[in-house]
C-alpha positions in Angstrom: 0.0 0.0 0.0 1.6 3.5 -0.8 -0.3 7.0 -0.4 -0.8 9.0 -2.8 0.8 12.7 -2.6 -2.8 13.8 -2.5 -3.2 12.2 1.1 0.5 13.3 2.0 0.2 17.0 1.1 -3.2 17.1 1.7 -2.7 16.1 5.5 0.2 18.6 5.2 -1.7 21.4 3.9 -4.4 21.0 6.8 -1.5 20.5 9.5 -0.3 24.1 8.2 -3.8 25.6 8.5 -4.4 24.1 12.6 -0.8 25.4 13.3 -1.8 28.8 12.1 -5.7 28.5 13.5 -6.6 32.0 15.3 -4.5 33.8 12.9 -7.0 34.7 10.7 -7.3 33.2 7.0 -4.1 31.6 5.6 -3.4 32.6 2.0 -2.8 29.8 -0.1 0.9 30.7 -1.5 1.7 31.1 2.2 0.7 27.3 2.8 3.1 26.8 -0.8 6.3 28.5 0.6 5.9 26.6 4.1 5.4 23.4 2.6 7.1 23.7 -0.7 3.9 22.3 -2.4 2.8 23.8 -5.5 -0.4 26.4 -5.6 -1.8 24.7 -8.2 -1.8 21.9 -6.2 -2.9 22.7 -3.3 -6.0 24.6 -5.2 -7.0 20.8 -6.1 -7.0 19.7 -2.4 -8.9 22.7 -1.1 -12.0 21.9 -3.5 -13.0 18.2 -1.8 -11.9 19.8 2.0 -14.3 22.4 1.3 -17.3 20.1 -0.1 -16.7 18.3 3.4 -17.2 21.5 5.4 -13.1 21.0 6.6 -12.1 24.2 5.7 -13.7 27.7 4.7 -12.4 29.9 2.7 -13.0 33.9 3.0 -12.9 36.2 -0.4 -11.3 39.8 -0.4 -7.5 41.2 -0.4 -7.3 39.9 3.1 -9.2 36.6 2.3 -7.8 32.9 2.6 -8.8 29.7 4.1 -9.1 28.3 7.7 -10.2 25.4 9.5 -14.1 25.0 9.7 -13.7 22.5 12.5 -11.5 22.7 15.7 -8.1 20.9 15.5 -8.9 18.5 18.1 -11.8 16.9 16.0 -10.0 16.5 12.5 -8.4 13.1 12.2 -6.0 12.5 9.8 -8.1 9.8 8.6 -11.1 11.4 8.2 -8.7 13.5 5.8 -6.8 10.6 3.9 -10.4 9.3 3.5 -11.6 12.5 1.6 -8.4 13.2 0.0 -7.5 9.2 -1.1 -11.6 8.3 -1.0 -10.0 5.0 0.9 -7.2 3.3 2.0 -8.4 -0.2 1.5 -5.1 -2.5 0.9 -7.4 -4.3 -1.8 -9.9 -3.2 -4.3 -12.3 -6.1 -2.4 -12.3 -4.7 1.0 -14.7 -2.0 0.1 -16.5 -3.3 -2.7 -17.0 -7.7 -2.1 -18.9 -8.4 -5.2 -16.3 -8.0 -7.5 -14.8 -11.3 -6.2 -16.5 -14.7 -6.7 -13.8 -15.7 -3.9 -14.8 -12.6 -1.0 -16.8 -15.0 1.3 -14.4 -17.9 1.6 -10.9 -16.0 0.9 -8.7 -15.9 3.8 -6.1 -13.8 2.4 -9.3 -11.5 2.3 -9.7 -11.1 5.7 -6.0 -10.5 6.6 -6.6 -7.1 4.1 -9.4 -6.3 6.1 -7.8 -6.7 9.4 -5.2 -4.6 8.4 -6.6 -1.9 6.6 -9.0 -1.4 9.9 -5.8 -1.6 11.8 -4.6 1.3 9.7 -7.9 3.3 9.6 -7.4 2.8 13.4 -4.0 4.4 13.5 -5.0 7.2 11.4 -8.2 8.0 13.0 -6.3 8.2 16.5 -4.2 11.1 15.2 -6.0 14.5 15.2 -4.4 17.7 14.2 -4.3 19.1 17.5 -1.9 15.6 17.9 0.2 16.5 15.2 0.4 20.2 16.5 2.0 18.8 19.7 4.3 16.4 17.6 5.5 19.1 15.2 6.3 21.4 17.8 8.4 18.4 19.6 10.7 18.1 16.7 11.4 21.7 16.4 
């Protein structure tokens, strides 16, 4: 299993925008510089974040985007879910009719205990979390 960059700089992009919560709204090519992700790029992220009510964005010369829910409550898997729309290991964890095999396959259910194992991982990992870990390694 590999994430994509999508789910990397995605989960970047909204660890930028919690560490600069209460700052007012963060200009995109601010988040570009800092994380040495392309504009362009992050524009692509912003548009699913925002159709999930993540992040708000506010028009005008001193317009930009922000957090629409407290750091505390964003889990980096809710965002690798949005971003990646899944993380199943195979293409039959979320979807067992396309395999004659799903209901007897053991090798089935060891992908499905892991990719809950992950999902697990991710989902105990908020923003806020990452906040506190970033600020340990500087």
């Amino acid at each position: 299993m590999k994430l994509s960059t999508r789910g990397r700089y995605g989960t970047r992009m909204m660890l930028d925008l919690a560490q600069h919560q209460g700052e007012g709204p963060v200009q995109i090519g601010e988040i570009a510089k800092r994380q040495d992700i392309s504009v362009k790029y992050l524009e692509q992220l912003i548009i699913p974040l925002k159709k999930a009510n993540y992040i708000k964005s506010i028009r005008g010369p001193r317009g930009g985007h922000m957090l629409a829910i407290p750091p505390e409550k964003i889990t980096v898997g809710e965002i690798v879910n949005i971003l990646e729309g899944g993380i199943d290991l195979t293409d039959c964890i979320g979807n067992p009719e396309i395999c004659p095999r799903a209901e007897r396959c053991v090798t089935r259910d060891i992908w499905a205990e892991t990719t809950d194992a992950i999902y697990d991982k991710l989902n105990s990992i908020t923003l806020a979390k990452m906040i506190d870990m970033a600020a340990s390694k500087a």
